[in-house]
C-alpha positions as CSV (number, residue, x, y, z in Angstrom):
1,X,0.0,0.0,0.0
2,X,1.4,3.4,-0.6
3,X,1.4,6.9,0.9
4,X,-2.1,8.4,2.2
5,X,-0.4,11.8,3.4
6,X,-0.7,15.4,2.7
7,X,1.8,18.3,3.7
8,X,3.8,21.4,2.6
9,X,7.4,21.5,1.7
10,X,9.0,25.0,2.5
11,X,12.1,26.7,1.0
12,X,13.0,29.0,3.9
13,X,13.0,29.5,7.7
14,X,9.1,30.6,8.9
15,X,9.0,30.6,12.8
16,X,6.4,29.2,14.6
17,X,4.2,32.2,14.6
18,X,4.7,31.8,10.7
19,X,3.4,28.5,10.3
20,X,0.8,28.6,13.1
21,X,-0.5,31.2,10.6
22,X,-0.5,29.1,7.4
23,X,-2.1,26.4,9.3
24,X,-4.5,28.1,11.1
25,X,-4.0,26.5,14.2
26,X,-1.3,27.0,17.1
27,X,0.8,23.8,18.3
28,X,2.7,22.5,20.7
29,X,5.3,19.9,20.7
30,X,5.1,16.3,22.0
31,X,7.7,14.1,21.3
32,X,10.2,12.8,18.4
33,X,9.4,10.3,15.6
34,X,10.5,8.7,13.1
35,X,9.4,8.9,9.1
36,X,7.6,6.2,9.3
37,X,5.7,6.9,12.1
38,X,5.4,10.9,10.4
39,X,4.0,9.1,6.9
40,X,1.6,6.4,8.5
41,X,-2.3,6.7,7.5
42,X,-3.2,5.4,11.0
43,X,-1.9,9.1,12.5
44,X,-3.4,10.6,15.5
45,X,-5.8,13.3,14.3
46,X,-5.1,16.8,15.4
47,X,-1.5,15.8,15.1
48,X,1.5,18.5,12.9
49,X,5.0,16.9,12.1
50,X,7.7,19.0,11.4
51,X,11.4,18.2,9.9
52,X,13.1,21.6,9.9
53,X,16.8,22.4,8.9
54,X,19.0,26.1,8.4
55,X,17.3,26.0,4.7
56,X,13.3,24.5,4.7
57,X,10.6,22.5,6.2
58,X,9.2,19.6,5.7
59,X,5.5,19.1,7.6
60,X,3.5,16.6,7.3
61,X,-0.8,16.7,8.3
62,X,-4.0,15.1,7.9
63,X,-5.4,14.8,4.8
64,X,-8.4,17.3,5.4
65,X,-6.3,19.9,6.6
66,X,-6.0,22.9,4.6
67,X,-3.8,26.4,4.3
68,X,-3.9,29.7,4.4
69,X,-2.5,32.2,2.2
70,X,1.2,31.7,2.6
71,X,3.6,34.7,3.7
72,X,5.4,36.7,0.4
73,X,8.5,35.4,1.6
74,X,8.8,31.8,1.3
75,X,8.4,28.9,-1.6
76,X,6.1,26.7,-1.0
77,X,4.5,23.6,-2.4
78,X,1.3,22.1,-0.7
79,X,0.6,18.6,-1.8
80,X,-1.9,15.6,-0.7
81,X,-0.3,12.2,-2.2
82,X,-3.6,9.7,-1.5
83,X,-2.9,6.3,-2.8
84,X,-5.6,4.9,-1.5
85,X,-8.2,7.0,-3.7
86,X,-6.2,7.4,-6.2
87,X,-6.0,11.0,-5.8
88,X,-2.9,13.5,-6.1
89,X,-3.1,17.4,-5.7
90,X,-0.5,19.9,-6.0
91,X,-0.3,23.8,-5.2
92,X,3.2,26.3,-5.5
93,X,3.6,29.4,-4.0
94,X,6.0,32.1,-4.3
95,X,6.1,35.1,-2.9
96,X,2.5,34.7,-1.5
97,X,0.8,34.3,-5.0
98,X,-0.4,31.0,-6.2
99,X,1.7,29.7,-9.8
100,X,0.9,26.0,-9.7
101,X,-2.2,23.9,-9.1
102,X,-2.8,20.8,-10.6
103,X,-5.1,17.7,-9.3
104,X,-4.8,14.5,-10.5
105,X,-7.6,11.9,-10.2
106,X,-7.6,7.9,-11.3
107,X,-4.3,8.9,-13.7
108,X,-5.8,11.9,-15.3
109,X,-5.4,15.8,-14.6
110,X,-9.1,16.8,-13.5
111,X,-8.1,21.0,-12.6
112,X,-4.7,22.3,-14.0
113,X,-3.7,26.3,-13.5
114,X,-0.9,28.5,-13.7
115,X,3.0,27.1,-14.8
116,X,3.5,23.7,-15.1
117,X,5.9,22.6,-12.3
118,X,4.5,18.6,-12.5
119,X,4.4,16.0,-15.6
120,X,1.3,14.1,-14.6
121,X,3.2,11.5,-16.4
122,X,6.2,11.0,-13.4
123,X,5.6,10.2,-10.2
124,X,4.7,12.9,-7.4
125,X,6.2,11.2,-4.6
126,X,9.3,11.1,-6.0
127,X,8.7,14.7,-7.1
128,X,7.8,15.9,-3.7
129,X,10.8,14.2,-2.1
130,X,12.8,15.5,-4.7
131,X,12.0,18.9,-3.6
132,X,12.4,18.4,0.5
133,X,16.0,17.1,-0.6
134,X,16.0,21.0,-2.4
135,X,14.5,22.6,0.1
136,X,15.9,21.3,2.8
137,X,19.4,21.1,1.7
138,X,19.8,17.2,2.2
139,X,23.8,16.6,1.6
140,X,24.2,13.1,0.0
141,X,23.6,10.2,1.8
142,X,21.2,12.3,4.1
143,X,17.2,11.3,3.9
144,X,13.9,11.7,5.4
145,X,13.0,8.6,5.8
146,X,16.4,8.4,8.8
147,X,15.5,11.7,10.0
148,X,14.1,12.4,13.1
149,X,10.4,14.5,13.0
150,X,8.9,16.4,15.9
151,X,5.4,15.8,16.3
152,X,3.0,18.7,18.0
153,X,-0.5,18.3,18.5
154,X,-2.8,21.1,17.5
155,X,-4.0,23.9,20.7
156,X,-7.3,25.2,18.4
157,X,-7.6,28.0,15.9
158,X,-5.4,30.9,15.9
């Protein structure tokens, strides 16, 4: 079975504050986990992981969970990868305004806008690990599937 995950993939540093106001929601930390743990369908609800180095962030959240308008001064790519239905959606920010968004439904491209940043044709996990390497600044041999996530559990709307 594959991935059943959704998150955001940020090329810069946001603080807290920052990403408490993308989300919508404040958090607070709970403990450390692993990638698998961070990736697993059978996530706690209400539940935020983070993977954060000098360069980006990598969060991962429940499916439902949406955004809001993201700062002018990050990149960002927000991204739901659902195996299970089938079902792949991809949005790209920069500088606050929205460039990319592209769903893809039972292997065909349902809502396309803005520049192409995707070929429906690869494979958007790959694509979206691709860019956390990027982002993130991964030197070789480094990965997210040995890193260590920090998992925070939603306080209620900010």
């Amino acid at each position: 079975m594959g991935y059943n995950i959704a998150g955001l993939v940020i090329k810069g540093t946001p603080t807290q504050e920052t990403l408490e106001a993308i989300l919508g929601d404040k958090y607070v930390f709970e403990k450390e986990i692993d990638f698998e743990e961070a990736s697993s369908s059978q996530r706690p609800k209400e539940r935020l992981d983070i993977l954060q180095t000098g360069s980006g962030v990598f969060l991962l959240f429940d499916l439902l969970d949406g955004i809001h308008p993201p700062p002018a001064d990050l990149e960002i790519i927000h991204f739901i990868i659902s195996d299970v239905s089938d079902t792949y959606y991809l949005d790209k920010y920069v500088q606050g305004e929205l460039v990319s968004h592209m769903v893809i439904s039972e292997g065909e491209v349902v809502e396309e806008s803005g520049e192409a940043i995707f070929d429906p044709e690869e494979d958007l996990e790959d694509f979206i690990f691709d860019k956390v390497a990027q982002y993130l600044e991964l030197s070789e041999g480094e990965n997210i599937w040995d890193a260590t996530f920090k998992r925070n559990r939603y306080l209620g709307e900010s």
